[in-house]
N, C-alpha and C positions, 0 to 999 in steps of 0.2 A: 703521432698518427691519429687521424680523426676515426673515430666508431662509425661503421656503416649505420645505414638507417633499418638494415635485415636483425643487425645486434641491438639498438636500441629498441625496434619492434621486440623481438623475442623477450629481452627486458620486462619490457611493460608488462607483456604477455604472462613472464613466470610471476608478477607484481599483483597480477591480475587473480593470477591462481593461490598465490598466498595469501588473497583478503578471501576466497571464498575457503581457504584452510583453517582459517583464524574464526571464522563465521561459523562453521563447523563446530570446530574446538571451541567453541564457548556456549555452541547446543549442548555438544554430547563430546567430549575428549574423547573415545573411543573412534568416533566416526572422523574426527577431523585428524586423527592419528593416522587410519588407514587410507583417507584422501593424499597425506603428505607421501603415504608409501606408494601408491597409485600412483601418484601423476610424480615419482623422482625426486621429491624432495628431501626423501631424507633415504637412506639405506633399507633394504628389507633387512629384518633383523634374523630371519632367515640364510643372508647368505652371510653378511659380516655382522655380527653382533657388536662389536668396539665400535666400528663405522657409524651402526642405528643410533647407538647413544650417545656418540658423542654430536654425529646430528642431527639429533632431534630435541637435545640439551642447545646446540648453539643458535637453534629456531627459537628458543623456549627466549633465550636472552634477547636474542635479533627481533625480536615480535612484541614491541611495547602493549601492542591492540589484543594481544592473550588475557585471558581474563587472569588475575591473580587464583581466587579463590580454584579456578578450572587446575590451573598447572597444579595447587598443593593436592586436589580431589585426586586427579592422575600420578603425582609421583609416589602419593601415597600409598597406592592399591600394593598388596604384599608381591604380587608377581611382580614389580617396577624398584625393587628395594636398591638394585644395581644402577636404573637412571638416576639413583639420590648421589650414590658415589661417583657418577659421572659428575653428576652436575656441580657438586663440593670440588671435586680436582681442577674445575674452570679456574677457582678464584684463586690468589697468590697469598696467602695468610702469614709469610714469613714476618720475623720478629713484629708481629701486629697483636695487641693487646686482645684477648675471647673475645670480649663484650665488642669489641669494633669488627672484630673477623663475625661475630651473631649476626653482628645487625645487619654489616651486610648478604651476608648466606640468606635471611630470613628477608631481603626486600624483594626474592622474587617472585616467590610465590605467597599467599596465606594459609598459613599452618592451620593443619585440621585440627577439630577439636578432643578426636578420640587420643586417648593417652599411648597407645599400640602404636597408632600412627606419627605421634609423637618423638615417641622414644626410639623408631626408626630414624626419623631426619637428625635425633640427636647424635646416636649413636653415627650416623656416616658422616654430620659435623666435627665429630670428636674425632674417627680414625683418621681424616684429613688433615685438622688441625695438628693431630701429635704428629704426622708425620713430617710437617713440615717445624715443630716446634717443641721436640724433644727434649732440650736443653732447659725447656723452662716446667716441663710435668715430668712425671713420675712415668705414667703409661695411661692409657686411651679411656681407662678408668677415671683415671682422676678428673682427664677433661671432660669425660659424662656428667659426672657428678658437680663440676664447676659449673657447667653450660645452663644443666637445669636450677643451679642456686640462681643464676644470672636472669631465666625464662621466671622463676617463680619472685625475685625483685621486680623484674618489670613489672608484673601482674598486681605485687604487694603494694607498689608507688604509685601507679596510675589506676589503679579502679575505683570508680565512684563508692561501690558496696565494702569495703576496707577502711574504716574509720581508724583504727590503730595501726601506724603506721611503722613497717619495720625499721629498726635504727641501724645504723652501721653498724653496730656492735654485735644486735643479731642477724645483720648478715655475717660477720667475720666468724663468729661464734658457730652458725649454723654449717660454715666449711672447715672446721677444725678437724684435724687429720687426716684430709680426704685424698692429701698426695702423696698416697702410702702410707699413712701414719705421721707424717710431719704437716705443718701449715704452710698454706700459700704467704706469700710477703704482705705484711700488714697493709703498709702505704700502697699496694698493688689494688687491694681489695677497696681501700678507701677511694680510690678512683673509678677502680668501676660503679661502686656506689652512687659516687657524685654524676656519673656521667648519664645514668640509668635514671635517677632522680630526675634531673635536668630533662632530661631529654628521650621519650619515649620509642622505645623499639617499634614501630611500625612500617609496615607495606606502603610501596608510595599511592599506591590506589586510596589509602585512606588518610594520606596528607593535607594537612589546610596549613593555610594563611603561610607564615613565614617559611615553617618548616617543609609545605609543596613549592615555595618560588626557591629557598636552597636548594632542594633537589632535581629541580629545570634546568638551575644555572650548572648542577655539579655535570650532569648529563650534556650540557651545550659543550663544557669545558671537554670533557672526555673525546665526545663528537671531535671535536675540533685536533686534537692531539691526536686522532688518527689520521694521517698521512698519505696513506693508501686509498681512503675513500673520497677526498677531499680533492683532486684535482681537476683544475679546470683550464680549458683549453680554447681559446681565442679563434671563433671556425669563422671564416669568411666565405659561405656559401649558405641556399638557402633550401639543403636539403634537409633541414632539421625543424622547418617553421611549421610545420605541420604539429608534429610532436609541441612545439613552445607553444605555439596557439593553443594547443589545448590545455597546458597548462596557463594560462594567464587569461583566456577568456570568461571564464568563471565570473571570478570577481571584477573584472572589468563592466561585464556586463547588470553586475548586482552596483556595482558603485554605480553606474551611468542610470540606472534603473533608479537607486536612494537619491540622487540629485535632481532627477527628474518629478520625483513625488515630494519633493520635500520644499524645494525651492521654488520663491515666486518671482526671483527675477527673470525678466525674457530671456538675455542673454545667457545664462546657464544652461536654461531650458533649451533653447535654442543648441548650445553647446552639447549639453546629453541627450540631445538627439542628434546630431552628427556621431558623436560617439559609437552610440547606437547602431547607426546606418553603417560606419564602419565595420565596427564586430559582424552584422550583420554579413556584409559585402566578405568576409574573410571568412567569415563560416560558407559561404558562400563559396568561394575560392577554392578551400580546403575540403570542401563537400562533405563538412560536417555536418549532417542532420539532427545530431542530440543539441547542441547548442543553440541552431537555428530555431527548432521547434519553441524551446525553452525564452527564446528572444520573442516568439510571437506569443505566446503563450503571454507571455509579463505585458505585451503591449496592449493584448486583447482586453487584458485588465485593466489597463490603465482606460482605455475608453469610457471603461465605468456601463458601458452598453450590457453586459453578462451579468452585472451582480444580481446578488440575489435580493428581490425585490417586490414582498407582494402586495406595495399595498400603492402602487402607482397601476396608473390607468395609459391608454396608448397615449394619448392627448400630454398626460405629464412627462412620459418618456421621451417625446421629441423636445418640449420645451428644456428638460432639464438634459438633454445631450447639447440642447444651442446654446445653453449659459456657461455649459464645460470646455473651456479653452483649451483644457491642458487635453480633456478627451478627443476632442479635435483633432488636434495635432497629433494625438497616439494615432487615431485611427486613418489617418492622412498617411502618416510614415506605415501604418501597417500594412493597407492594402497597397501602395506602394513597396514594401517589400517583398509583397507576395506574387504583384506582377513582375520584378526585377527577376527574383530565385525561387518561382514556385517550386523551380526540380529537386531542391533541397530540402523540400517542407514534407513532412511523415505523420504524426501524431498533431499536429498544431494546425490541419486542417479544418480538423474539429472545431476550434476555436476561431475559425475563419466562417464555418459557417454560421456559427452561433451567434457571431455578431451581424453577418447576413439576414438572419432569421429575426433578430430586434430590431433592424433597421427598416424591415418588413411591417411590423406589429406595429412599429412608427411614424406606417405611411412618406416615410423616407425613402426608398426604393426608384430609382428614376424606370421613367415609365416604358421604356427599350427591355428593361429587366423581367417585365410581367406580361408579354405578350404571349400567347398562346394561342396555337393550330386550331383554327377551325374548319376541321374536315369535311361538313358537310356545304361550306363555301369557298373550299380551298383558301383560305385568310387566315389570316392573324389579327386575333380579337386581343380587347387590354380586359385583364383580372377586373375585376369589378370588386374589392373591399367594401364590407360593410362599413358605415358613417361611426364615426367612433361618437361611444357612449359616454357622460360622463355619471358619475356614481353619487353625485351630489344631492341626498334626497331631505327634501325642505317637509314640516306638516302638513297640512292641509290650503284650502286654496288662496284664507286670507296670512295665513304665515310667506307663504309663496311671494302673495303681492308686497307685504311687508318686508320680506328679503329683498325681490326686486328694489322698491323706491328708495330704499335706503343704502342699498351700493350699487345705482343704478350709474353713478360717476366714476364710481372704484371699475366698474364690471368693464366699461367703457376702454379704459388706460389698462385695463388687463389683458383683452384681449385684442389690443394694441400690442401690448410685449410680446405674448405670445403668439405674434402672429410675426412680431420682429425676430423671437428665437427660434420659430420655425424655418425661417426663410434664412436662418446662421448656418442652420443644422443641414438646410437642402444645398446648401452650396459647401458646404463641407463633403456631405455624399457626393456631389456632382465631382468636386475633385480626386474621390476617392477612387473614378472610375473602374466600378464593382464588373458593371459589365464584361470589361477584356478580360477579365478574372475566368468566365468561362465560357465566354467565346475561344477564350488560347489554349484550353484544356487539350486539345491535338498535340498542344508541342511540349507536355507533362514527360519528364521522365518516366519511363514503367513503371518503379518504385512509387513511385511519386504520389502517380497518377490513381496506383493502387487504392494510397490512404484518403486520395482526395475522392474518387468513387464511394467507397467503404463510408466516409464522411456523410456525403449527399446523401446515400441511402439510408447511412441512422440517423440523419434529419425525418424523416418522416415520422417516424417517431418521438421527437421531441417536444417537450414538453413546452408551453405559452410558461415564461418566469417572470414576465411584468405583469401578468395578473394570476393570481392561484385560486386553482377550480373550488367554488366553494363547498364547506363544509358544514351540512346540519346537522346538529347536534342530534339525541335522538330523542323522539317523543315532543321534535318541537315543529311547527308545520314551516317551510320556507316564507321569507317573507319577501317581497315585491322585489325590494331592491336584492336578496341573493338569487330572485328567477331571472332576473336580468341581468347580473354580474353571469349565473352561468350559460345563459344565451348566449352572451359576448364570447363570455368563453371558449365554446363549443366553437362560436365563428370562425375566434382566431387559429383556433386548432388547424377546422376544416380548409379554411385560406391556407393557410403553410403548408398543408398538406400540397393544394392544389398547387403552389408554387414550387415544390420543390419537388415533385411529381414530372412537370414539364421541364426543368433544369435537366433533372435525372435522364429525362429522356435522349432529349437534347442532348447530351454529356455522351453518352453510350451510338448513339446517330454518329456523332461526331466522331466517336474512336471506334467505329466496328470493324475498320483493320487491325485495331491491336490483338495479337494472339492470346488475351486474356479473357475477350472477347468474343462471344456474346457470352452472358451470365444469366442464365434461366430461372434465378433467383428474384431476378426483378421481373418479369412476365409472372413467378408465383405470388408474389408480392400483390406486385398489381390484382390478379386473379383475387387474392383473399379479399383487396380491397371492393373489389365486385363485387363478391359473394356474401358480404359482412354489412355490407352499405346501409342504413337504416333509410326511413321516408323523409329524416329530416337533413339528410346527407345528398341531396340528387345531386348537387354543382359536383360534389366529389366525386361522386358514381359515374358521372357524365366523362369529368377529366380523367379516368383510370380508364375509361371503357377507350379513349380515344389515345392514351402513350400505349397501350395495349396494342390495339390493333395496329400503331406506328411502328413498333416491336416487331410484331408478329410478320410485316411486310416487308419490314427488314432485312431480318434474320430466316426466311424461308428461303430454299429448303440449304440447312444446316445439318452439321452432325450432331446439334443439340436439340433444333427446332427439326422433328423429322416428321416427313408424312403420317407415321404412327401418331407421336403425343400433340402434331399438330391439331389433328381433330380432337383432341380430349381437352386441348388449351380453348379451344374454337369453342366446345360445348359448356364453358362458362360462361358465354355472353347471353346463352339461355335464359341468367336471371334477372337480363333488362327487360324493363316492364313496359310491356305491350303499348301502352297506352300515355307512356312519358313521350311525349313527340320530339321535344328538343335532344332528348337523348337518344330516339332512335334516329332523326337525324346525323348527328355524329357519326352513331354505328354502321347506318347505311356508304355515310361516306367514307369512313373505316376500312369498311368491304369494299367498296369499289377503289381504291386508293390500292388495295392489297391486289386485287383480280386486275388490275390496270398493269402493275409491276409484275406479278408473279402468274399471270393464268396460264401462261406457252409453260411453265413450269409442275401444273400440276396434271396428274397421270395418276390421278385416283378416283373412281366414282365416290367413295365413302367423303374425302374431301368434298366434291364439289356439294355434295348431298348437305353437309353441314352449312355449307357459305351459305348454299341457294335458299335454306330453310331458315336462317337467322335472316334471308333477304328478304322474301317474299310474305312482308306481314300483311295477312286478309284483312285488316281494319287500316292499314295505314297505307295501303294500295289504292283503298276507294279514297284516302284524304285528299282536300284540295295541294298537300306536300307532299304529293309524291313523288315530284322529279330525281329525286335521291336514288329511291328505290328504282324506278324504272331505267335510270339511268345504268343499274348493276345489269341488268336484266338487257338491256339494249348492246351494254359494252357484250357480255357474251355471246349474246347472237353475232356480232359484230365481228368480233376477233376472237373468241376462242371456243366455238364450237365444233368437238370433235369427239370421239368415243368413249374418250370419258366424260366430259361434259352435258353430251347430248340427253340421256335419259333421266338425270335427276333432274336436269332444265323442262326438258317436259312432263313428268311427275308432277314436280313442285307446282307449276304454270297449271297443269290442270287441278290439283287439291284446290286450289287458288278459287277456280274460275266455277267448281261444284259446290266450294262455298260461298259463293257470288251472294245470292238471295239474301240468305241470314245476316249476311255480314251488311246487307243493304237495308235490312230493314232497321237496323239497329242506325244506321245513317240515311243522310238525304242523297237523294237520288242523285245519281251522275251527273253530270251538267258539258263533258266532252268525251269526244273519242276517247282519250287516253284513261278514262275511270271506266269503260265497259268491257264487259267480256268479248268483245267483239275484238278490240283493240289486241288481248292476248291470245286470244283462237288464229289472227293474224301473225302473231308476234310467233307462234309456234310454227304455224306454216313456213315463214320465213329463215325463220333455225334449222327448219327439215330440207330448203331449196340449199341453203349453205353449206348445210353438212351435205347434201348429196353431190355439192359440186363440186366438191374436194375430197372426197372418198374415193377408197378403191372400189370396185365391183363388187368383193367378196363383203364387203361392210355395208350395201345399200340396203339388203333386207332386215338382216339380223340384227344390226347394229340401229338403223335408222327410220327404215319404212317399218318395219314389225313393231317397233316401240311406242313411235306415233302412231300407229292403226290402233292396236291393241289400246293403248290410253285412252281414245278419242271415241273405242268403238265401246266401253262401258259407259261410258256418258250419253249413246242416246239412248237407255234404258231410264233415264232421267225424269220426271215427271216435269217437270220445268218447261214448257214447250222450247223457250228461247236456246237453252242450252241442249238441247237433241236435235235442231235444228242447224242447229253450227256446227255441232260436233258429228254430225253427216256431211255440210258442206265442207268442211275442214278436213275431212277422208277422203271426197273425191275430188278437192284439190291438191291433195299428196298423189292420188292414183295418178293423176294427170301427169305430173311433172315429167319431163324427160326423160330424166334421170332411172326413171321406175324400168325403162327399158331392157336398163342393165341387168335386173333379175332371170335368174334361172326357171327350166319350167317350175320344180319342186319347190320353188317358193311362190309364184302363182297359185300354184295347185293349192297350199298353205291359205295366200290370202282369201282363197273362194271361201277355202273349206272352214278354217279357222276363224276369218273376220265376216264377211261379206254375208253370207248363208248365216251364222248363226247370230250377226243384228238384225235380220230382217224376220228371221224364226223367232226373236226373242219381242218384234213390233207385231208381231204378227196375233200373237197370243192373246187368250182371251183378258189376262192379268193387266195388259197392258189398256183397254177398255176402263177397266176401272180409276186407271194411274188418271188419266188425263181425255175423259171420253169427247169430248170437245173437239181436240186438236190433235188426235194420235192417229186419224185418219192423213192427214199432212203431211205427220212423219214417214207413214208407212209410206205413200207415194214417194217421197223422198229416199227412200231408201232402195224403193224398187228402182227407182229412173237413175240412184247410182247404181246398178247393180248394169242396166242397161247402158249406161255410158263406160263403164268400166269398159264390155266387152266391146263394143263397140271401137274402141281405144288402143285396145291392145287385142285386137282380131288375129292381125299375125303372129303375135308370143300366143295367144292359146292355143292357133291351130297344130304346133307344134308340140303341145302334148301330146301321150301316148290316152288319154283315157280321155279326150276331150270331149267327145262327143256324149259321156258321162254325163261331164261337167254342166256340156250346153243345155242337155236333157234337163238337170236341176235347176238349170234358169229359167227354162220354160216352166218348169211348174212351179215355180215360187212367183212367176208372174203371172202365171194360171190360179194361184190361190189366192193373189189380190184381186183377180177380174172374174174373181165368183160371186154369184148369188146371195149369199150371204155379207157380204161388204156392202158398205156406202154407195151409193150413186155417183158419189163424185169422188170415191176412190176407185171404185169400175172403171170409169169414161179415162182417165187421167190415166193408169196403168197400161188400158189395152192402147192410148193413144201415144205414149213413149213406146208400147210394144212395136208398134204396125211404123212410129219413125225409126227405129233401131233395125227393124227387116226392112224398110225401103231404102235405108241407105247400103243394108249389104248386098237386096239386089242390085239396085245401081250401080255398085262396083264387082258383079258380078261371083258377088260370094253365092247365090242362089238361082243363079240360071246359069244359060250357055252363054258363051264366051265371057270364060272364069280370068281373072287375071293369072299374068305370065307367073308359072313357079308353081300354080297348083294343078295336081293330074284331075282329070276327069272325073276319078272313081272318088279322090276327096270330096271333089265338088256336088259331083252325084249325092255321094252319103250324107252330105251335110244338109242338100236341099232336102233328102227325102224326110232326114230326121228332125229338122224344122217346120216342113208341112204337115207331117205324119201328128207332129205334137199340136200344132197349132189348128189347125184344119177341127182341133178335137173340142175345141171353144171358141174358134174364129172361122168356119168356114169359108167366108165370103172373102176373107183378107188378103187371102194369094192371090186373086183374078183382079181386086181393085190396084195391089199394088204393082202389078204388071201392068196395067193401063198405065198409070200414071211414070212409069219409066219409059212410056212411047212418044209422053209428050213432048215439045219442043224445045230445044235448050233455056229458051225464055222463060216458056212456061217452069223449068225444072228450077232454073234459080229461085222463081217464086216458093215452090214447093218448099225446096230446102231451109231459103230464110226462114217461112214460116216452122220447119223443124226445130230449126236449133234454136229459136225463140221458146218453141213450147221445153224443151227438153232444157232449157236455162243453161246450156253446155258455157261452161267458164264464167259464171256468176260468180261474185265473190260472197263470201258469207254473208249473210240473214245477220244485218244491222238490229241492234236493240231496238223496239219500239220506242222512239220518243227522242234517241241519242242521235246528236247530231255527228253523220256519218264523214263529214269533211267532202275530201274526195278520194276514199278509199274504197270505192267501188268501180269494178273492171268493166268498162266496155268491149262487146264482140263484136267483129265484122266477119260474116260467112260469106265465103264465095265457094262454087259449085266443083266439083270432084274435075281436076281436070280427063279427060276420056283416055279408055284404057288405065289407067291407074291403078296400082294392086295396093294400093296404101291409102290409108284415111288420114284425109291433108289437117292437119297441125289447128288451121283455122277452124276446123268443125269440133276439136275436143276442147 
């Protein structure tokens, strides 16, 4: 009956435990004693004491791989005096001569050298031997005293330091009466003699030449004469190939491996590598990993690409990989077995990159394998390597010349070869087809996949082997050729980096379904690589800033990449420098690549606050490259402007646009729309009509109108004219919007009291005279005529306060304190002249006389007229009687009136264009037409 494959598993398995018992037992006997109790191999001597010893004595024989000198250290210890009598009742001493029954007792362990301990293994040789050989001693004495004449011959015969040689005689002589008083048989003793002379008692651990090959063969002979363990059984299925494979692959693959290195014929060659590829294909099969590795492992070397080598240059390492045939062909069958069974490859990944990484250093690399994302083109750029150096340095300039002429025919046919073993070597790689290697990394088993990750990652770290960073000695200053040798150096570093950087990425892109997946370890990686970056490192800085943010777009939002460390991951891009363009490029595109995929997904202002601030750089806003940036800035207006977005969008936008000036003087002036602040003053407005048209009601103030007022309404405290000028027009193009409708009184009430009233108290002031005494007359008018358009706009939201009339009260005299005596002339005429259009268009619609529009009583309209006359009547007398004339005039005439209104009053200008910036066509035309009659609403056209 055939053994299952559960029994020869457990087999192996208990096989497996007695080398690590054996291993043990030859550290410490102690510990590899209590392993064999532990794991059942031998009895606790606790429950059956006979059982312990008799097996832990038949391990001691079974265990050729015990150390000798170990087993005599352990039987000897006085507590073990009883494993000595075990171990002596193994062997069969009947009618068998001492000296033959010693030698064998003593080959299995090595006798210690204390005499105590000694005289123990004799004494439990001796009571053994009598018991089985009574007839020929006296008692157990005699054979003590025999054993040690026998132990003290061998010592007398065989030791170098014993010049006088004992004779037979004193040996016979030195056992006289020992068996009881009578002598042992003369010709007894003379044999032991002869045989002890001849032939030295020793352990077979210290066996040579003739007397270790008798003691193999007596041991095969034994082997074989047992019976019980020698059956073999003829199986005709192939549930056991697994198990045989692994015993026969070994040396299969070392002989295929030795013929392979050794021999130059093809056909062999040719032949141990099919070999090869077979073992291969069966480790394969068998999903054997330990073999497999071990097979690429040995090929990796045979390429000859890995050794260690430092005194070749890139240039030499491609030529002497095309003149290597046999490396060829390893490295042809290698990555050919690694696309075949990557799923079996563990540890030997390693060795797949390392030869990846030489072939790199080699300029051998096909050119599919070094493309790299360019974010801020959406493309794919090729790596750009530095030109290889070579190290060849000649004296001075007529030695130079004199090198040249004189192997200027050598040089010729040289770089002819070299240009033929280059072109062996690129078409060797072309076959080696590195690429599918990890483009297929998707269909890695998980194990697999593990080591091949784990691989890629400590590539980054690896070290250039075809050239070694050089070393100056100390106290000696570098000389030319080692500042260049470590320039290359450094190059080659930084290139490997950058390429095994975008693999890595790529690699992780490609498996972020796997559940091992994502690993935060490489976004930290990356990160140090940012933050470590030196000035002569920027291509690196560049490519880590860009698998970075590829990462970070990826993998948001995760259970690893969370809102939280997302922005602490984000606030390392901090350490790119302002003023690198091509790398803020990248980064720009970075961000928008992430905000393009992920912005419906963030729902945090502290997020957007981070993006928006690594987006919005004030020197690279004014560059003629700004389409990147503005592009970030355009996508969120566009598509994800909403409550959390809105306020750091306009924050940031305005920081931006207050540091306009400085950031300008340090560059040249704008030359388009898109470089002035006019452009962003718009860009916000437009974020605020979008947010408001997709808001609820309860979010127009709070959320959106208050944040844009509030931002826009510190800025006309500005001494800047241009930027106080905008950031007025830019308020009451918000006031205007539709949308503003939606508010509640109590946020009206708000925007008077909190924006409107205190920019125009804060223009007003004498402080502001000094800021800008030129042109802060302009603002104030401007401030006053939105203050008057406001109301005017939203007539029926104020009438509907409870304290309005308050309110109105404070408009009059904040336009009664521009059209005072103490003001400009042409802030006088220009304030009372918005004043007297602002009252003739509410008489006209009858906010100020009789027949009021439909909805308002009497007693509102009464109170409103009187508290308008009452106020204005007190610095305009004349105003009330002229502007009743002119509401008598003919409809004609009125239209006239009006155009001329809304012309003076600028109602729906678009922002106050930079001087000198060519405006495009981003300025709004108005067409007014006159109130249609009866109307209790101020028509759309006049705001």
């Amino acid at each position: 009956m055939l053994p299952t494959l559960e029994s020869i598993t457990a087999l192996r398995k208990q096989k497996e435990v007695l080398a690590q018992a054996v291993k043990l037992f030859n550290k410490r006997p102690q510990e590899g004693v209590e392993f064999m109790i532990k794991h059942s191999l031998v009895a606790s001597p606790s429950s059956s004491r006979s059982d312990y010893e008799d097996g832990l004595i038949a391990l001691f024989i079974k265990l050729p791989q015990l150390k000798k000198s170990r087993i005599g250290e352990y039987l000897g210890s006085p507590e073990n005096k009883q494993l000595i009598y075990a171990y002596a009742r193994l062997f069969d001493f009947r009618r068998e001569r001492c000296d033959q029954s010693l030698r064998r007792f003593l080959q299995g362990f090595r006798l210690p050298g204390e005499s105590q301990v000694i005289y123990r293994f004799m004494e439990s040789f001796s009571a053994i031997y009598y018991s089985m050989n009574k007839d020929a001693f006296a008692n157990e004495d005699a054979v003590l005293a025999h054993a040690y004449a026998i132990i003290m011959l061998n010592v007398d015969q065989h030791s170098r330091q014993i010049r006088n040689k004992m004779t037979v005689e004193e040996f016979i002589q030195n056992q006289k009466g020992i068996n009881s008083g009578s002598d042992l048989d003369r010709d007894y003793l003379i044999g032991i003699y002869n045989s002890i002379r001849e032939s030295e008692i020793v352990i077979s651990d210290q066996l040579t030449g003739q007397a270790a090959e008798d003691y193999e063969w007596e041991q095969v002979l034994l082997k074989s004469q047992d019976v019980t363990s020698s059956k073999y059984v003829m199986a005709a299925t192939d549930l056991y190939d697994s198990e045989l494979y692994e015993v026969v692959c070994g040396p299969a693959v070392e002989a295929f491996l030795g013929a392979f290195d050794s021999t130059a014929d093809s056909d062999s060659i040719q032949l141990s590598v099919s070999g090869l590829r077979l073992c291969a294909a069966l480790a394969a099969h068998f999903q054997n990993s330990r073999v497999f590795d071990t097979l690429i492992s040995s090929l990796s070397d045979a390429t000859s690409l890995c050794t260690e080598k430092t005194d070749l240059n890139f240039s030499t390492l491609a030529c002497n990989f095309g003149m290597d045939h046999k490396g060829q062909l390893a490295a042809v069958t290698l990555f050919s077995l690694v696309r075949e069974h990557g799923s079996v490859m563990r540890t030997s990944w390693e060795n797949v990159i390392r030869c990846v990484q030489q072939l790199f250093f080699a300029r051998l690399l096909p050119e599919n394998l070094l493309l790299l994302h360019d974010l801020s083109s959406n493309k794919k750029v090729l790596l750009q390597q530095a030109p290889m150096e070579s190290y060849n340095q000649h004296g001075g300039i007529f030695a130079s010349l004199a090198y040249y002429l004189s192997t200027h025919e050598v040089t010729i046919a040289e770089a002819q070869k070299k240009k033929n073993l280059r072109e062996a070597a690129e078409e060797c790689v072309r076959l080696c087809r590195i690429p599918e290697i990890f483009l297929s990394s998707s269909k890695l088993e998980s194990t697999s996949f593990e080591y091949f990750y784990k691989a890629l990652f400590s590539s980054l770290s690896l070290p250039v082997k075809c050239i070694s960073a050089p070393q100056n000695k100390v106290h000696k200053a570098p000389s030319s050729h080692d500042t260049l040798k470590s320039r290359v150096y450094q190059l080659a570093q930084e290139e490997s980096k950058i390429l095994f950087l975008e693999l890595l990425t790529n690699t992780i892109l490609d498996n972020e379904k796997r559940p091992t997946l994502p690993d935060l370890s490489a976004l930290s990686h990356l990160a140090s690589i940012i933050e470590t970056c030196t000035a002569n490192q920027r291509r690196l800085k560049e490519r880590a800033v860009v698998c970075y943010l590829r990462l970070c777009a990826s993998w948001y939002p995760t259970k690893e990449l969370t809102p939280v460390n997302f922005i602490a991951y984000m606030k390392v891009l901090n350490a790119v420098d302002s003023g690198d363009t091509s790398l803020l490029l990248q980064m720009f595109g970075g961000i928008l690549h992430f905000i393009s995929i992920n912005g419906h997904l963030i729902e945090s202002k502290a997020e957007w606050e981070i993006l928006l601030s690594l987006s919005v750089v004030d020197s690279f806003l004014l560059s003629h490259e700004n389409s990147v940036a503005l592009a970030i800035l355009k996508c969120i207006v566009d598509k994800f402007i909403n409550v959390f977005s809105f306020e750091p969008f306009v924050r940031e936008v305005a920081r931006f646009i207050t540091n306009f000036k400085s950031e300008l003087s340090r560059q040249k002036r704008p030359t388009c729309y898109q470089q002035s602040p006019l452009y962003f003053f718009n860009l916000c407005l437009e974020a605020t009509s979008r947010a408001l048209s997709i808001c609820s009601s309860a979010d127009v103030w709070p959320v959106f109108n208050r944040t844009l007022l509030e931002t826009f309404a510190k800025m006309t405290r500005y001494s800047d004219r241009s930027i106080r000028m905008n950031a007025l027009s830019l308020i009451q193009r918000a006031l205007l919007l539709p949308s503003c409708r939606k508010m509640t009184k109590e946020q009206w009430r708000q925007c008077f009291y909190e924006i409107l009233f205190p920019v125009l108290e804060a223009l007003l002031s004498s402080d502001m005279d000094e800021v800008d005494p030129e042109a802060i007359d302009e603002s104030r008018f401007q401030a006053a005529n939105l203050l008057c358009k406001t109301c005017l706009t939203h007539i029926q939201e104020l009438l509907l306060l409870e304290d309005f009339f308050s309110l109105w009260k404070t408009v009059l005299e904040y336009l009664e304190q521009c059209s005072s005596e103490n003001n400009s002339l042409y802030l006088r005429e220009s304030v009372l002249e918005s004043l007297k259009n602002m009252l003739f268009v509410l008489v006209d619609n009858g906010f100020l006389q009789s027949g009021s529009p439909e909805g308002e009583t009497e007693l509102t309209k009464q109170t409103l007229s009187e508290v308008t006359w009452a106020k204005v009547n007190g610095f305009m007398p004349q105003l009330r009687e002229e502007l009743l004339m002119q509401a008598l005039l003919p409809a004609k005439g009125l239209q006239q009136v009006i155009s001329v209104t809304a012309a003076s009053l600028q109602v729906g200008k678009c922002l106050a264009p930079e001087a000198g910036v060519h405006q495009e066509s981003h300025e709004e035309k108005l067409e007014v037409t006159a109130f249609p009659e009866g109307s209790n609403l101020v028509p759309k056209e006049c705001l």
